[in-house]
C-alpha positions in Angstrom: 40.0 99.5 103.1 37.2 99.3 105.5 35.1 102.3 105.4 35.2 103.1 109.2 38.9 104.2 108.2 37.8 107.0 106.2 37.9 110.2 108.0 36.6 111.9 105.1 34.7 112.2 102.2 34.3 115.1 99.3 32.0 114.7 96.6 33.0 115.3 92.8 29.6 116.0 90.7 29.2 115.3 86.5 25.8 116.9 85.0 25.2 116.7 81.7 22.8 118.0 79.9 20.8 115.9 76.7 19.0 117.0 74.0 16.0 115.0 72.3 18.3 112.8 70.9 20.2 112.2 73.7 23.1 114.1 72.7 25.1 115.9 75.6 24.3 119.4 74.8 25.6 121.0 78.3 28.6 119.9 80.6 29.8 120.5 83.9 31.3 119.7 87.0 31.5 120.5 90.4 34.2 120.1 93.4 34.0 122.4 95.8 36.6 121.3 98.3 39.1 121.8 95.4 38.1 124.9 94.5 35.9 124.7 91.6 33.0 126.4 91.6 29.4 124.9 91.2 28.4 123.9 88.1 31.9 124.9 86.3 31.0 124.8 82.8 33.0 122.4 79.9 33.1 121.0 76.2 34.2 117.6 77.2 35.2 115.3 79.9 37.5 112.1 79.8 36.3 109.9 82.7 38.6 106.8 83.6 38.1 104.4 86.6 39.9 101.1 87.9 37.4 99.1 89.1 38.2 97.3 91.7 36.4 94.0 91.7 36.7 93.5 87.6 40.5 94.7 87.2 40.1 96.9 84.7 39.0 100.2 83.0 36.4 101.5 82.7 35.4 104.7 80.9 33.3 107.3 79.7 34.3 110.2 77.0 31.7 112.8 76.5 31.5 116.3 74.4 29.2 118.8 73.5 27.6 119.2 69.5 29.8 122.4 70.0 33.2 120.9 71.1 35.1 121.8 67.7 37.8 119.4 66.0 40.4 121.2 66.5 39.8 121.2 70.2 39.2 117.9 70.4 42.6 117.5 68.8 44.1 119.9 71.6 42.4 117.8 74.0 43.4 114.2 72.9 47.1 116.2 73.2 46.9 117.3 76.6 45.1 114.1 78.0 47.8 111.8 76.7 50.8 114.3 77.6 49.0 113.9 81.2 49.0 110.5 80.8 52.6 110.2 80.2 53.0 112.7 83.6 51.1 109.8 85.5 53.0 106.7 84.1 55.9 108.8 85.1 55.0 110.0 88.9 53.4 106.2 89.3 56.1 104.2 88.3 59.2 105.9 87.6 59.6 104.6 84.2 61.0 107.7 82.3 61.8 105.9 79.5 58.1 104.9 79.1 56.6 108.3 80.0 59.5 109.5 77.3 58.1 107.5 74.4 54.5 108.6 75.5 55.6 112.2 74.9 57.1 111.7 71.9 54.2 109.9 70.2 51.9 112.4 71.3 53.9 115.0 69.9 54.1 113.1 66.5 49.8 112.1 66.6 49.6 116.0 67.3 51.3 117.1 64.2 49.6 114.9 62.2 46.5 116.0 63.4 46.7 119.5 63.1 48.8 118.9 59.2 45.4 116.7 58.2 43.4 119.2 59.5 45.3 122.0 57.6 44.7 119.9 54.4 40.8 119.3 54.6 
C-alpha cells in the first residue's frame, strides 16, 4: 500500500508506567476516535502484531504487580475465546474456531480447579 492512498490516520497510544525495577506498575491506553477516553486505565494488555517484512509475530504481554491470578486466568480465557472469534470471521473454518473453544473451556476449568486447590 503506498501511503498516499491513505486518507486517514487515528492514533492508538500504550503508557506504562515502571517502578525502580522496571516493573509495569500503571497501564493505559488511549483511542479517542473509538471512543475511549484518554488515559483509560488497565491491569494488563496482550499486544500482537504481523510484521510485515519478517512474516511473523510479534508480541508483547504486560500486567501490573496488582493484576491478580485469578484475573489473569479470566484473561487468558477471554483472549483465546477471542481468538477462536478471529480464526472464525478470518477464515471461515468453524471447525477450527470449534476446537479453539472447546480447549479454552477445558484450560479454564483446570485453571480455576488448581487454583481452588492451592
Amino acid at each position: 500500500m503506498n501511503s498516499k492512498d491513505i486518507a486517514h490516520e487515528s492514533e492508538i497510544r500504550l503508557t506504562v508506567g515502571l517502578d525502580q525495577h522496571r516493573n509495569p506498575i500503571r497501564l493505559s491506553w488511549t483511542a479517542e476516535e473509538g471512543g475511549i477516553e484518554p488515559n483509560r486505565e488497565v491491569k494488563a494488555f496482550f499486544l500482537t502484531t504481523w510484521d510485515k517484512k519478517e512474516n511473523n509475530s510479534m508480541r508483547m504481554d504486560l500486567w501490573t504487580t496488582e493484576f491478580m491470578v485469578d484475573e489473569m486466568q479470566t484473561l487468558v480465557f477471554q483472549h483465546l475465546m477471542s481468538l477462536a472469534d478471529v480464526v472464525q470471521r478470518s477464515t471461515g473454518d468453524e471447525v477450527a474456531a470449534h476446537e479453539m473453544r472447546t480447549f479454552a473451556n477445558q484450560l479454564h476449568q483446570t485453571m480455576k480447579s488448581r487454583e481452588e486447590n492451592l
